[in-house]
KEGUMAR-804349 format. One record per residue (C-alpha): residue number from 0; residue in three letters; z, x, y. Coordinates in steps of 0.1 Angstrom, whole numbers, plus 5000, padded with zeros to 4 digits. Layout:
<tortors>
num | residuo | up | east | north
NUM | ALA | Z | X | Y
...
</tortors>
This chain:
<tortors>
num | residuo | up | east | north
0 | UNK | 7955 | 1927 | 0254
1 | UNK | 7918 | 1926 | 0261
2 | UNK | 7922 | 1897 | 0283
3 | UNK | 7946 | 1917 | 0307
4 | UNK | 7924 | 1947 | 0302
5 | UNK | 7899 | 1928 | 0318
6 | UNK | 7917 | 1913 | 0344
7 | UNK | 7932 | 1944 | 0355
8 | UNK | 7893 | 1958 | 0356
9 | UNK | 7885 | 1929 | 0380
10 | UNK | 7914 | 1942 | 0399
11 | UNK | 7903 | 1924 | 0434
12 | UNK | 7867 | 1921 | 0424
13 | UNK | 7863 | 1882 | 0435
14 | UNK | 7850 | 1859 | 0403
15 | UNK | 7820 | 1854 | 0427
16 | UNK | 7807 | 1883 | 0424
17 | UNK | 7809 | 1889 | 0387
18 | UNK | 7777 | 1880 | 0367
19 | UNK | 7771 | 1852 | 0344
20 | UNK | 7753 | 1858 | 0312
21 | UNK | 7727 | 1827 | 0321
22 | UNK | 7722 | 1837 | 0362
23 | UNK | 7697 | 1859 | 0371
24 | UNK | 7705 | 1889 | 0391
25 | UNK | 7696 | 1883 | 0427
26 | UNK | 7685 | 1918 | 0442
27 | UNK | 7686 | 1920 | 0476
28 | UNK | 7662 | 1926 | 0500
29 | UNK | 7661 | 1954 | 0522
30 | UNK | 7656 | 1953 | 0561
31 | UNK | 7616 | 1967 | 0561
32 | UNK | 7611 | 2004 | 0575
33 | UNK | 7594 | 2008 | 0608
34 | UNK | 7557 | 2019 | 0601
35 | UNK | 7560 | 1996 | 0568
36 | UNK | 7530 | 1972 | 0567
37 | UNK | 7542 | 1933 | 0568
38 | UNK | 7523 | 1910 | 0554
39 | UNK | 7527 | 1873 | 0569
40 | UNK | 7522 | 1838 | 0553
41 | UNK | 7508 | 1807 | 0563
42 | UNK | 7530 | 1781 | 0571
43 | UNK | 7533 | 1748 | 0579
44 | UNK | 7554 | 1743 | 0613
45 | UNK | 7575 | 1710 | 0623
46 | UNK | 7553 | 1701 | 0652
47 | UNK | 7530 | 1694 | 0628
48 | UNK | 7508 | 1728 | 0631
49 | UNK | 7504 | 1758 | 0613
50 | UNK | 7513 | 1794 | 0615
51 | UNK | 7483 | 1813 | 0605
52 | UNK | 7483 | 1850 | 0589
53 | UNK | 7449 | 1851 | 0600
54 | UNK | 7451 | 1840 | 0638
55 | UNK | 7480 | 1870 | 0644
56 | UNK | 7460 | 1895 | 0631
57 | UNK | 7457 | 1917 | 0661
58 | UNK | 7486 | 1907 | 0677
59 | UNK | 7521 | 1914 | 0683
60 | UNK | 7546 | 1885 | 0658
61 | UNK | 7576 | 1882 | 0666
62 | UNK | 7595 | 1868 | 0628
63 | UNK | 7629 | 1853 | 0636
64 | UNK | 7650 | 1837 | 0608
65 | UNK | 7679 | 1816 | 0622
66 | UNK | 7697 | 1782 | 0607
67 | UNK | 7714 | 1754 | 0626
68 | UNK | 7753 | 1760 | 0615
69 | UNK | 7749 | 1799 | 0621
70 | UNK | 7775 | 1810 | 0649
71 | UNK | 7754 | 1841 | 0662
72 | UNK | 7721 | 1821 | 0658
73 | UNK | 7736 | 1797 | 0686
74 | UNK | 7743 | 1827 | 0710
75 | UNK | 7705 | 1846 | 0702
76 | UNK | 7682 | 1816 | 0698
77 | UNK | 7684 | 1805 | 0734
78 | UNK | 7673 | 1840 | 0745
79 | UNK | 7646 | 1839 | 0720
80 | UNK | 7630 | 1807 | 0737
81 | UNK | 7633 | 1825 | 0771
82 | UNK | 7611 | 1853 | 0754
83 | UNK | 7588 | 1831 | 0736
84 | UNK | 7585 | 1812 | 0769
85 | UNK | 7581 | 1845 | 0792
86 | UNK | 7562 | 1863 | 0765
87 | UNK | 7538 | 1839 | 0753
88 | UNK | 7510 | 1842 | 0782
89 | UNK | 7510 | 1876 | 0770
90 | UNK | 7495 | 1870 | 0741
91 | UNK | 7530 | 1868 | 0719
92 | UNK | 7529 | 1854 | 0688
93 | UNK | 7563 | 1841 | 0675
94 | UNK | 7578 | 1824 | 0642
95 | UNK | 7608 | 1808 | 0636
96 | UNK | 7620 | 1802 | 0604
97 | UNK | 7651 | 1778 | 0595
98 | UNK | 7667 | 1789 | 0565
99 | UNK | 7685 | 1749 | 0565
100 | UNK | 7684 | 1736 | 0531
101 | UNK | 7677 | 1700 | 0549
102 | UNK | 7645 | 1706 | 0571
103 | UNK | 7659 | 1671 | 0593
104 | UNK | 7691 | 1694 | 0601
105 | UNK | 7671 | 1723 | 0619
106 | UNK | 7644 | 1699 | 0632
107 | UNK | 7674 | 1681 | 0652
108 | UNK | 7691 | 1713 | 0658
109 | UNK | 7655 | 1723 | 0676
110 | UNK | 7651 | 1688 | 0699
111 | UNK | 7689 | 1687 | 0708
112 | UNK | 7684 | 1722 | 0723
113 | UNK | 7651 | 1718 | 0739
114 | UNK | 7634 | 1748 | 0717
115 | UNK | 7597 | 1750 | 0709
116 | UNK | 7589 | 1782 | 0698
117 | UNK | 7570 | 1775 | 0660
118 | UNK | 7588 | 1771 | 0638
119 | UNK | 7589 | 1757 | 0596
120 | UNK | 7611 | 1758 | 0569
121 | UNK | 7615 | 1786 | 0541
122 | UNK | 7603 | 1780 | 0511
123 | UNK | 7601 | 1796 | 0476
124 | UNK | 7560 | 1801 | 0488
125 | UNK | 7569 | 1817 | 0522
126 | UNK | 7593 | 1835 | 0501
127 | UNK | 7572 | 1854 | 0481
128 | UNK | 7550 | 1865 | 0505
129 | UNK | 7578 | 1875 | 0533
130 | UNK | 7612 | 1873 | 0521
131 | UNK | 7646 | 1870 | 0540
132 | UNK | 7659 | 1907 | 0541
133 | UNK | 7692 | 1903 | 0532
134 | UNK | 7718 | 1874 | 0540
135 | UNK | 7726 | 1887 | 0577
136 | UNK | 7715 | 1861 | 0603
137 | UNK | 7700 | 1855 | 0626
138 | UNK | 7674 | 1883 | 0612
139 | UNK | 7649 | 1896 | 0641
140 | UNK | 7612 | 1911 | 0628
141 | UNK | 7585 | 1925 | 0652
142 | UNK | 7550 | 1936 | 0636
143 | UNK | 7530 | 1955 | 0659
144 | UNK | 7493 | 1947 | 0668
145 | UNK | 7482 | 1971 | 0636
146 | UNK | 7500 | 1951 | 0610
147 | UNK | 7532 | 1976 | 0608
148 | UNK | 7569 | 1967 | 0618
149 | UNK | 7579 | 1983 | 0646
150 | UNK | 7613 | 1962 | 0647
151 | UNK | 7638 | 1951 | 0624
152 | UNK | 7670 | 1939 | 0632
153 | UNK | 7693 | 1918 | 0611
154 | UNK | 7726 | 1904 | 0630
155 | UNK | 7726 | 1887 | 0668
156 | UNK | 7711 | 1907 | 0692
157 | UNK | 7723 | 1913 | 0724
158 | UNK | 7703 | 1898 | 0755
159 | UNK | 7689 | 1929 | 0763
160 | UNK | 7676 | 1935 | 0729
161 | UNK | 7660 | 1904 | 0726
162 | UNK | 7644 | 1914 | 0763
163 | UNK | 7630 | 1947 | 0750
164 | UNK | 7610 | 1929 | 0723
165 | UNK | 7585 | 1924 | 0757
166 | UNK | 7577 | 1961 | 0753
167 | UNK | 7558 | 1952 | 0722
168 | UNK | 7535 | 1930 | 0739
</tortors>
């Protein structure tokens, strides 16, 4: 009886999404309020560079997580080179970051498609310090010159979304 009791309380509740004693919960992030201060890591970027916290101070960031197999990513990411490229004489400052588990997948995915806005790998470190909001992609962040978001879009973007990210600048 208890074992149909408990299937019948799964009802269509996929095993998936049912606990195990040994997992630790994963809470999920929230998309950050505009106005909310956003702190920014260091990272290390694949042309061999790095994205300083320090050097955007001042400036407008433009925080874009994509990944090479994401459908939506493939339609936004193009438009997000045309800003970085348009953008960056302005004083635009931009980071990618692939959320590939194999850092040689998005590193190809970048050269096959000609892209060159910065970009590095998440880590655990980069985590901590400026975590995914949840697992929509491609996920779009813009902190303002005083340190605050003043965009926050999870999902693709339209091409004249990504275009008003220029008003930022």
């Amino acid at each position: 009886m208890l074992r149909r009791t408990l299937i019948k309380a799964l009802g269509a509740t996929p095993l998936a999404s049912v606990p195990l004693a040994h997992a630790a919960p994963q809470v999920p992030v929230p998309v950050p309020a505009i106005g909310a201060p956003l702190a920014l890591p260091d990272v290390p970027l694949f042309d061999g560079g790095h994205f300083r916290a320090a050097q955007a101070e001042g400036q407008v960031v433009l925080i874009y997580w994509w990944a090479s197999w994401c459908p939506y990513c493939a339609e936004q990411t193009p438009l997000m080179q045309k800003l970085w490229d348009e953008q960056r004489p302005r004083g635009l400052k931009m980071l990618g970051l692939s959320i590939d588990k194999r850092e040689e997948d998005a590193r190809r995915y970048l050269a096959r498609r000609g892209y060159t806005f910065p970009t590095g790998i998440t880590t655990p470190a980069i985590d901590r310090v400026l975590p995914r909001p949840s697992k929509a992609l491609p996920m779009t962040l813009v902190r303002g010159r005083d340190g605050r978001v003043v965009m926050a879009e999870k999902g693709q973007l339209f091409p004249e979304d990504v275009a008003q990210i220029a008003r930022f600048v």
